[in-house]
C-alpha positions as CSV (number, residue, x, y, z in Angstrom):
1,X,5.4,-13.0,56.7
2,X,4.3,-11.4,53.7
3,X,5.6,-9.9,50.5
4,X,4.0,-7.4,47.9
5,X,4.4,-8.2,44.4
6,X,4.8,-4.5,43.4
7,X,8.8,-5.4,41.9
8,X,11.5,-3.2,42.5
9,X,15.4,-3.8,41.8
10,X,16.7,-6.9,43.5
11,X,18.1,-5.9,47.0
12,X,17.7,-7.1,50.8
13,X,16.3,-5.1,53.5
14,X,16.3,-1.6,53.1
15,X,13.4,-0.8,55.9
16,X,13.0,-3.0,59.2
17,X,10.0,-2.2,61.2
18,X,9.3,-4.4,64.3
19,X,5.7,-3.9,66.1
20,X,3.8,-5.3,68.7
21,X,0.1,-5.8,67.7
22,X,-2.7,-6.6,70.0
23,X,-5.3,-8.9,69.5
24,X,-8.7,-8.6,70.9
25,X,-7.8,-10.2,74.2
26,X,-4.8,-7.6,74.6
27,X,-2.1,-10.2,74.0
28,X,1.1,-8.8,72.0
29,X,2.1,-10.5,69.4
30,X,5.7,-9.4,67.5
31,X,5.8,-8.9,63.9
32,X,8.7,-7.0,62.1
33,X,8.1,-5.8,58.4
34,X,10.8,-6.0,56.2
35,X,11.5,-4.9,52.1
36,X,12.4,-2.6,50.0
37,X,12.0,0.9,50.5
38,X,9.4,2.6,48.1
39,X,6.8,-0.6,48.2
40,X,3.4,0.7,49.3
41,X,2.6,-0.3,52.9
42,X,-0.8,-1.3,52.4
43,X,-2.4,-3.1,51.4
44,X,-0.1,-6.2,50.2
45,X,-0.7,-9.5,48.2
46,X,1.8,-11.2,51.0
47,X,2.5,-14.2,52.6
48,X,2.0,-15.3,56.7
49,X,4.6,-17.7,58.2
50,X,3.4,-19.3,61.9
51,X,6.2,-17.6,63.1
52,X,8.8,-16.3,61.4
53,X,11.6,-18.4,62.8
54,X,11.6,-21.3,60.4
55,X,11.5,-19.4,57.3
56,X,14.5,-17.3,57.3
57,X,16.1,-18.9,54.3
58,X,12.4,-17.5,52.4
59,X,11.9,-14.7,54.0
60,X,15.7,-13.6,52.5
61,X,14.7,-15.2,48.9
62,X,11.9,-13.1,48.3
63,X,13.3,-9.7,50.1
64,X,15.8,-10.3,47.2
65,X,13.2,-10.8,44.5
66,X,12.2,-7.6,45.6
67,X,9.3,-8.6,47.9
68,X,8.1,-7.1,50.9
69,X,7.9,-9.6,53.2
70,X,5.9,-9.5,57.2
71,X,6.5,-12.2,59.8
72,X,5.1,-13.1,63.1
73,X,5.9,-14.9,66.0
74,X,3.3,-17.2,67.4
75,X,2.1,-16.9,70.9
76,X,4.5,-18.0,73.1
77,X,7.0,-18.4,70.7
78,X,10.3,-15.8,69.6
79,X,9.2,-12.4,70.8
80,X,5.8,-12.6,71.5
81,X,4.5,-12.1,74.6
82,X,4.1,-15.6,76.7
83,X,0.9,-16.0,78.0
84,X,-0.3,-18.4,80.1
85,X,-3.5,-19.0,78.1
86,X,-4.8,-19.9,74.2
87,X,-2.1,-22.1,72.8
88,X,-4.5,-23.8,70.8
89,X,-5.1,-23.2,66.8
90,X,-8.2,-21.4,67.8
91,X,-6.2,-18.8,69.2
92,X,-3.8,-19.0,67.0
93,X,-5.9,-18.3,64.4
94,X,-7.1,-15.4,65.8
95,X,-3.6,-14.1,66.5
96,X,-3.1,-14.3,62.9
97,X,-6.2,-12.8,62.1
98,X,-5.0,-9.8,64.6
99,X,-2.1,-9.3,62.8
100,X,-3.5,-9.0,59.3
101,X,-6.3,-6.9,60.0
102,X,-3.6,-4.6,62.1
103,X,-1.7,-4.2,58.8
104,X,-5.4,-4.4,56.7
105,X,-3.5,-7.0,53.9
106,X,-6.0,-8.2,51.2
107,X,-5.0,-10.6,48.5
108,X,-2.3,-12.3,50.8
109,X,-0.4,-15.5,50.7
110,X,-0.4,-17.1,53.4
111,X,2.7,-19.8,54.3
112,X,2.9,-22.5,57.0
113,X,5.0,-25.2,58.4
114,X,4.0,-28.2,60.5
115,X,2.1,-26.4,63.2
116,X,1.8,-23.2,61.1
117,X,0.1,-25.3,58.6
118,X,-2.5,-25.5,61.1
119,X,-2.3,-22.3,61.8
120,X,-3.0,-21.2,58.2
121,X,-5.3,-23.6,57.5
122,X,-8.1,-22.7,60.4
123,X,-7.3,-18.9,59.8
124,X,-8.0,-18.9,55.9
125,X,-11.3,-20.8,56.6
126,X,-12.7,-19.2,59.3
127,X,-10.9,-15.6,59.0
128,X,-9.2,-15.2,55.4
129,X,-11.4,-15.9,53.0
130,X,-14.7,-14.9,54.8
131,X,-13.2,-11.5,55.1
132,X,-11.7,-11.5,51.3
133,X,-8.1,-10.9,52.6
134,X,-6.5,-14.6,51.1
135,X,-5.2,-15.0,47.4
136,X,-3.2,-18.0,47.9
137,X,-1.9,-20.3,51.1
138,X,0.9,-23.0,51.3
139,X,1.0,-25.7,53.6
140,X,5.0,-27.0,54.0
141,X,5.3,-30.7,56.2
142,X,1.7,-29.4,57.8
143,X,-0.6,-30.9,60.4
144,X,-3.8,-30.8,59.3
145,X,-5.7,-32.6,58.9
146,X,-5.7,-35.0,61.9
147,X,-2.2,-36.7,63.2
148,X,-3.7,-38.3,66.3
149,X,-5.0,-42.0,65.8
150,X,-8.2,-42.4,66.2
151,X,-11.2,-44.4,65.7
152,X,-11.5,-42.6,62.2
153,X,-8.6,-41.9,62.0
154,X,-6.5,-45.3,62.0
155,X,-3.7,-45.2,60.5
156,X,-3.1,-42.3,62.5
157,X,0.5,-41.5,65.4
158,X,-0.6,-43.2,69.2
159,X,-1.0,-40.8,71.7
160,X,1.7,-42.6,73.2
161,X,4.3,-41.0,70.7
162,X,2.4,-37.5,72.3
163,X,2.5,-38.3,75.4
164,X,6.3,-39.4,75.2
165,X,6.6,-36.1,74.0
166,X,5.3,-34.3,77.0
167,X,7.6,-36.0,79.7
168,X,10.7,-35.3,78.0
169,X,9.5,-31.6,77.3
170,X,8.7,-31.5,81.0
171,X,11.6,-33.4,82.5
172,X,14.3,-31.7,80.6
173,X,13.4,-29.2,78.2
174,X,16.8,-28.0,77.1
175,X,17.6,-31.9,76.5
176,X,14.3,-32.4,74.3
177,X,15.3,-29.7,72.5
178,X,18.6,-31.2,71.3
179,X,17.6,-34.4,70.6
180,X,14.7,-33.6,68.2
181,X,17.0,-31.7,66.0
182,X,19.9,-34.2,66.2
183,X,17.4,-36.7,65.3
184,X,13.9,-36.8,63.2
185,X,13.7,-33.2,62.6
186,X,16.5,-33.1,60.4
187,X,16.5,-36.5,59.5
188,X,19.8,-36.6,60.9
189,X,19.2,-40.0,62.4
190,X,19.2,-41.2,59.2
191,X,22.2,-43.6,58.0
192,X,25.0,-41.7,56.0
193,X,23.4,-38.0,57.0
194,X,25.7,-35.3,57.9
195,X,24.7,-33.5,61.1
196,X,25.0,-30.1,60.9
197,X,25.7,-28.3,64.1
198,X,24.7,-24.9,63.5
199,X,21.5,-26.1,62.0
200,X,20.9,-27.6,65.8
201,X,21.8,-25.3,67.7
202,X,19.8,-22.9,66.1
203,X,16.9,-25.2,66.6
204,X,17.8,-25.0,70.4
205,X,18.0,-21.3,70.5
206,X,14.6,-20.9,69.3
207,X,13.2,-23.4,71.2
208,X,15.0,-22.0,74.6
209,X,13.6,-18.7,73.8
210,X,9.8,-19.9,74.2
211,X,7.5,-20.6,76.9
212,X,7.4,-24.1,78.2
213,X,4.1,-23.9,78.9
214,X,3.2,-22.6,75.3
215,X,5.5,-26.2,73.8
216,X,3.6,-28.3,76.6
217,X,0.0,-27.4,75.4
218,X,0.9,-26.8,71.8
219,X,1.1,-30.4,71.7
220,X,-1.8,-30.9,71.9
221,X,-2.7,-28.2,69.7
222,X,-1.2,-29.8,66.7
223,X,-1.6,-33.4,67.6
224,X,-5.2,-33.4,68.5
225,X,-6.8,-30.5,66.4
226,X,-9.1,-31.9,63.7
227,X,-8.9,-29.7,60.7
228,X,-11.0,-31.9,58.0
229,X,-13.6,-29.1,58.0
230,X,-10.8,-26.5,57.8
231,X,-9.2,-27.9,54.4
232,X,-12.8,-28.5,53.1
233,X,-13.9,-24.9,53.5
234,X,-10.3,-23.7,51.8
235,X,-10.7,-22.7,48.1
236,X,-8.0,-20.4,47.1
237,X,-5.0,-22.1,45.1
238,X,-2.9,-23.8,48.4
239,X,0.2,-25.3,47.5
240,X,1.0,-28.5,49.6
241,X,4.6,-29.5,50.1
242,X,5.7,-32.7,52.1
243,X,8.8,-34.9,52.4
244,X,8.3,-38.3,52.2
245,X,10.7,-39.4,55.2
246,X,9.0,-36.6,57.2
247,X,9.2,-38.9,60.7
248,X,7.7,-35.6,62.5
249,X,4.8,-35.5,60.1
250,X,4.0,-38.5,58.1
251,X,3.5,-37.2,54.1
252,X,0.4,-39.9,54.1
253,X,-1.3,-38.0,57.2
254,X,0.0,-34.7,55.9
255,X,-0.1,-33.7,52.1
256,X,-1.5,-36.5,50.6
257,X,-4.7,-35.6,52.8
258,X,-4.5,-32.3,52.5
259,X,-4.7,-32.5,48.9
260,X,-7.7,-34.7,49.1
261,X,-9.4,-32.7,51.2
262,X,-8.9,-29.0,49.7
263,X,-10.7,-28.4,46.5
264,X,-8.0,-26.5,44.6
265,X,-4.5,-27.7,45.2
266,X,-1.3,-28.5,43.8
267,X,0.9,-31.3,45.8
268,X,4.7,-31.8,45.6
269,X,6.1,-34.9,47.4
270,X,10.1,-34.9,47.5
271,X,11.8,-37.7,47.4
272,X,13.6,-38.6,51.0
273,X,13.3,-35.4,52.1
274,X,12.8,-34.7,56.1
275,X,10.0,-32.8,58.4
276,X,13.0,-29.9,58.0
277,X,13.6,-29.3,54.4
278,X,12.9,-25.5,54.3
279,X,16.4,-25.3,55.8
280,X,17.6,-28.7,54.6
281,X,16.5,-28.4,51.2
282,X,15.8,-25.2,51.0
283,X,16.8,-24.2,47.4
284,X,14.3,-26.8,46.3
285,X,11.5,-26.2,48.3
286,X,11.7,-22.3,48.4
287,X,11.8,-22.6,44.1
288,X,8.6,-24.5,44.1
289,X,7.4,-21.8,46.8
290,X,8.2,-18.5,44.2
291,X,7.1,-20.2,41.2
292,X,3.6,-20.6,43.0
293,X,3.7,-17.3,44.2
294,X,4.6,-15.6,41.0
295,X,2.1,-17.9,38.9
């Protein structure tokens, strides 16, 4: 998603504009273009979500700061189209990088969750800055740079925990996708935390709405993806947020790396908070989000 920081009076969407764009391969990816009426199209100084599905509660914080805000869905994923092939950051990269230069946005920020972390990441070093389009990025309970243990990479998750996660995706993917919400997601698994139903269903919804194949082999796309080199080549401002009871994403395989990795950085570690705080917590987290964007 993205947002131009051209202010106007404080008011939610007055224009909706849903597109399909095509990346060089011909695959349509969905984007939808929302703000105020009267904000110059192009180009923006905006942000990129992933997809746009787990930043609702920012995408409505800064259409009511008066920012124009773009969001995509990755491939596979919402309302793009699901193809059998490319679920990989590689490609998603690229898919971002289709959507941007559809739009031609220069001096964007670019915002990513968990696997959209990735996904920002890889395209800001190998698409964004190359091409002068990036100002800032945020990485939110991100991947990079490496969750899968390895040799060097020790302290990192089994791929036992992965490939747990790929029988109950293919046995019963409609289960998987209640019980991840229910449970670490959320951190409602946690003792004393308050479940909250609408929050999981809506989890479900959005996972029901996908490809299977796209969840099967994005697994391995954000368990197995080794993005030192990404976060090394990074050098606008990038904002790293990161729970520390993140059970999805540990914050010592997450932030703290990240921030050792990139060379211009800011991190923010919250106390107890879970792989899902942009909905949890969002007040919080999407504070620390405007106040980086408006710095």
């Amino acid at each position: 998603m993205f947002f131009n920081t051209t202010r106007q009076q404080p008011t939610f969407i007055k224009e909706t504009r849903d597109e399909l764009c095509d990346n060089k391969r011909r695959r349509r990816n969905f984007l939808q273009r929302l703000g105020p009426q009267g904000c110059p199209a192009d180009p923006l100084p905006s942000r990129l979500a992933a997809e746009q599905r787990r930043l609702g509660q920012s995408n409505a914080l800064l259409l009511n700061k008066g920012f124009r805000v773009v969001a995509h869905d990755r491939r596979g994923h919402g309302r793009s189209e699901q193809v059998s092939d490319g679920h990989d950051m590689d490609h998603y990269a690229a898919d971002a990088s289709a959507v941007a230069e559809h739009l031609d946005l220069k001096n964007a920020v670019h915002i990513g969750h968990s696997t959209g972390g990735g996904q920002v990441a890889r395209y800001v070093a190998q698409f964004g800055e190359p091409q002068g389009r990036v100002a800032k990025a945020v990485l939110v309970s991100s991947v990079p740079p490496l969750l899968l243990k390895t040799d060097d990479n020790p302290d990192g998750v089994p791929m036992e925990v992965f490939d747990g996660f790929r029988k109950d995706l293919a046995d019963n993917r409609a289960q998987f996708f209640v019980e991840v919400p229910s449970g670490p997601f959320y951190g409602f698994n946690r003792k004393d935390a308050k479940p909250i139903q609408g929050v999981i269903d809506n989890w479900w919804r959005q996972g029901m709405t996908g490809s299977a194949k796209a969840h099967y082999e994005g697994i391995k796309a954000f368990s197995e993806t080794d993005q030192t080199d990404d976060l090394k080549a990074m050098t606008v401002p990038t904002l790293v947020l990161h729970g520390d009871d993140d059970q999805m994403v540990p914050y010592k395989l997450g932030g703290v790396r990240q921030d050792e990795l990139l060379q211009n950085s800011k991190l923010i570690i919250y106390p107890g908070f879970s792989h899902g705080m942009l909905t949890i917590n969002a007040d919080v987290v999407n504070a620390d989000i405007l106040e980086f964007i408006q710095s």
